[in-house]
N, C-alpha and C positions, 0 to 999 in steps of 0.2 A: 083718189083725192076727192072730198066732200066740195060739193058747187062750191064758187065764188071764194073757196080756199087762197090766200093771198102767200106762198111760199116765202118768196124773195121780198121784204119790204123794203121800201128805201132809205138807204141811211147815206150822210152826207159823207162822212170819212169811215167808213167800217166798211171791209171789203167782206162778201162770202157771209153776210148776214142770214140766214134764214130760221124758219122753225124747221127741226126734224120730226115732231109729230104728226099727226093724221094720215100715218099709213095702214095700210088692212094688214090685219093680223093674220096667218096660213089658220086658228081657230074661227076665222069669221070675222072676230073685231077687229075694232080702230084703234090707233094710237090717241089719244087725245091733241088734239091742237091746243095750242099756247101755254105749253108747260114745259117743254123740250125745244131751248136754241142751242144755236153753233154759228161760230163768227170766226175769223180773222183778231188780233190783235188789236185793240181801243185806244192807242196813245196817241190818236189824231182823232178820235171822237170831237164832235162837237157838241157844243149846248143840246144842241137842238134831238144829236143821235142818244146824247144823256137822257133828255125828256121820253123820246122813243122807249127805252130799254126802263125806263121807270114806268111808262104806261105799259109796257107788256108785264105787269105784275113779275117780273125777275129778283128775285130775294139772295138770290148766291151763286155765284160765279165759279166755276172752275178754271183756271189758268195753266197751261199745261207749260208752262214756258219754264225754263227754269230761272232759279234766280236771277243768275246774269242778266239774262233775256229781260228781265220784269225792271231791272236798276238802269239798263240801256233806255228801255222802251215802259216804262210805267202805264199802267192804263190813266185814262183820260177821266176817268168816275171818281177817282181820288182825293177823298175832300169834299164832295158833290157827290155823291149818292152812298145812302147805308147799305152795305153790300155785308151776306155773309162770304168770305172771299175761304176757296181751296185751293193752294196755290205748290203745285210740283218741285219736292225740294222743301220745303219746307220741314228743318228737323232727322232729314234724310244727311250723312256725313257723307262729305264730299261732293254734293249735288250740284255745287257752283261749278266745282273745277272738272267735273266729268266729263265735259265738253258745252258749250253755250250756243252751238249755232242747232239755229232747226234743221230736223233733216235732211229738207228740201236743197239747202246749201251745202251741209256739210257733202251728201251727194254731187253737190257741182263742184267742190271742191277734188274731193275724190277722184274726179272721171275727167280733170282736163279740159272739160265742158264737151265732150263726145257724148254725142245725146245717147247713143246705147249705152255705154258703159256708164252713159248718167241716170239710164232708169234702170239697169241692174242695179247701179251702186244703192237708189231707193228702195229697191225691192227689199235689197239686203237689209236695211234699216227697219222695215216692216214687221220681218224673222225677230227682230232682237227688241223691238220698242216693248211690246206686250210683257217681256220680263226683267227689264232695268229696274233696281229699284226703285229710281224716281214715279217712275210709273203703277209700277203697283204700289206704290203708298197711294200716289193721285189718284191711280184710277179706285182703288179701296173705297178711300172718303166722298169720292164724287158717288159711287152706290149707298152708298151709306146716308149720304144725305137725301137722294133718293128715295131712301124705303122712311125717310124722317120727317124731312121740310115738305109743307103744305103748298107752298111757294112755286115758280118756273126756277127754273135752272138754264142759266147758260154756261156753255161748256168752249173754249176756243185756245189756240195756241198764237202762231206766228201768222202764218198763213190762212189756219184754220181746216185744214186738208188733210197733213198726214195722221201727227198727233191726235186731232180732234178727230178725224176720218177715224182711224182706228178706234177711238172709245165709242163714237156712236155708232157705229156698226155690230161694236159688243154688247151697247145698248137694245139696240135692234135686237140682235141674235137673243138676249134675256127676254125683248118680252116679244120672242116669234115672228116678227114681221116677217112678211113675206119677202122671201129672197132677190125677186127682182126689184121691190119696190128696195129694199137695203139698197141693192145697188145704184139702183136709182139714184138715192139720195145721196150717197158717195158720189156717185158723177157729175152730181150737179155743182159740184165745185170749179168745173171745167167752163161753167155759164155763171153762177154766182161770184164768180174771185175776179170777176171784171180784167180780164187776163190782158185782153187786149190794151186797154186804155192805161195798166201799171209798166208796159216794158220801157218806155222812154225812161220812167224812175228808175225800173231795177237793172237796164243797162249802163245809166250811169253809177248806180252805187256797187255794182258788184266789179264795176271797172277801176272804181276809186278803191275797194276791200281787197280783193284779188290783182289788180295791177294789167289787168287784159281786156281786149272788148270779147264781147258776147254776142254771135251774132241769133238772129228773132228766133231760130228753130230753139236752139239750146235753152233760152229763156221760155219758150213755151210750153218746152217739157219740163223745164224746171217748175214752172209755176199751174201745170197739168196732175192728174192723176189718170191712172189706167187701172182698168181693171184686172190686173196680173198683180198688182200691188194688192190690195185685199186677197188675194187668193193665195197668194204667197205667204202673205200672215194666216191666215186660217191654216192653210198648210202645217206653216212652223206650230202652232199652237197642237193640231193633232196627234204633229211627229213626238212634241215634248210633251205635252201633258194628255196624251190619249184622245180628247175631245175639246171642243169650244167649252162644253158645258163643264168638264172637268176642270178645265182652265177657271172658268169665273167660280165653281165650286172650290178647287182648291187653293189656287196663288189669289183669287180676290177676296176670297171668303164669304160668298155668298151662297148661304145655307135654302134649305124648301121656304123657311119662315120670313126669311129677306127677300127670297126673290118673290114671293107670294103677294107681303105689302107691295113691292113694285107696281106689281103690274096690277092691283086692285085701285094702287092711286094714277095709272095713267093708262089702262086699256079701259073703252067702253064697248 
């Protein structure tokens, strides 16, 4: 990380803000700082986190939520800032109804709230997200804009962890970064998502959703990531499509020429 590098800035209501650029490349280079974020879901943004994400030069948004998710919870820039917006689902048939909750839930639903069977039941989700179609439409147009917009890109979902987790990591892995620092930056969701200070919230709402209490562990794994989840997806992606790189070659379609601009407009 380049001195005086500011990771995590501070926003008022956006949880798991940070930049994922300025990591070393395994060729030598950097990723560029202030071109690459990832956040948490904006529909409590304030003014004030609006002016933030407009001073970070951010020109287009990727939203991995799906529709439901976006009609429940709309982001907060709506109407207030000109966004190019890529939004999961969008045009994809059936996208609403294929399920609405994020992973991370639909996992605590699954497993009874038993923290093991609630971070296999995640793992599980890992294997299948990289090839839903929702996702590979999103994840398509979010490289696509990519090798296109001159602009920052922020990229985020509910939490900002799994979803998002997984395409920046794919991110990562397109332009080489170094694999510990990948992980890195996947873990720091663990310190970014302000885990501690959201449980009083999200044990009351998954008490009011679900009809049960939650006690601190389950909610921490819930609202956690581990490094067996990315590993588990990389896995699945080998087992199906041969390699990572096969995988963004052939189900995302990123050809030598796409991924070449990439990493021409965001490695130095």
């Amino acid at each position: 990380m380049t001195p005086a590098f500011r990771r995590v800035p501070h926003y008022d209501a956006v949880n798991n803000f940070r930049d994922f650029g300025d990591w070393r490349t395994s060729g030598g280079g950097r990723v560029i700082a202030g071109k690459l974020f990832r956040s948490a879901h904006l529909h409590r943004a304030s003014l004030a986190d609006l002016a933030r994400i407009a001073a970070a030069g951010i020109t287009t948004i990727t939203d991995l939520r799906r529709p439901e998710e976006r009609q429940v919870r709309p982001g907060a820039w709506l109407g207030k800032l000109q966004l190019r917006m890529i939004n999961a689902g969008d045009d994809v048939e059936g996208s609403a109804s294929a399920g609405s909750e994020p992973p991370h839930l639909a996992a605590f639903r699954e497993s009874a709230s038993d923290v093991a069977a609630m971070r296999s039941a995640l793992g599980d989700h890992y294997e299948t997200i990289p090839y839903e179609t929702v996702h590979v439409a999103a994840f398509s147009e979010y490289f696509d804009a990519l090798a296109q917009d001159s602009g920052a890109m922020l990229v985020h979902c509910a939490a900002g962890k799994d979803r998002t987790g997984i395409l920046v990591w794919l991110t990562h892995r397109l332009l080489d970064v170094h694999p510990e620092d990948a992980m890195e930056d996947y873990l720091l969701s663990n310190e970014a998502g302000n885990i501690a200070e959201r449980l009083a919230y999200l044990r009351k709402s998954t008490g009011q959703i679900y009809g049960k209490e939650v006690d601190d562990e389950a909610l921490v794994a819930l609202l956690s990531v581990e490094p067996e989840y990315i590993r588990r997806c990389e896995a699945a992606l080998i087992a199906k499509s041969g390699s990572v790189q096969a995988y963004l070659t052939e189900v995302l379609g990123i050809d030598r020429a796409k991924a070449a601009r990439i990493k021409d407009r965001l490695i130095e």
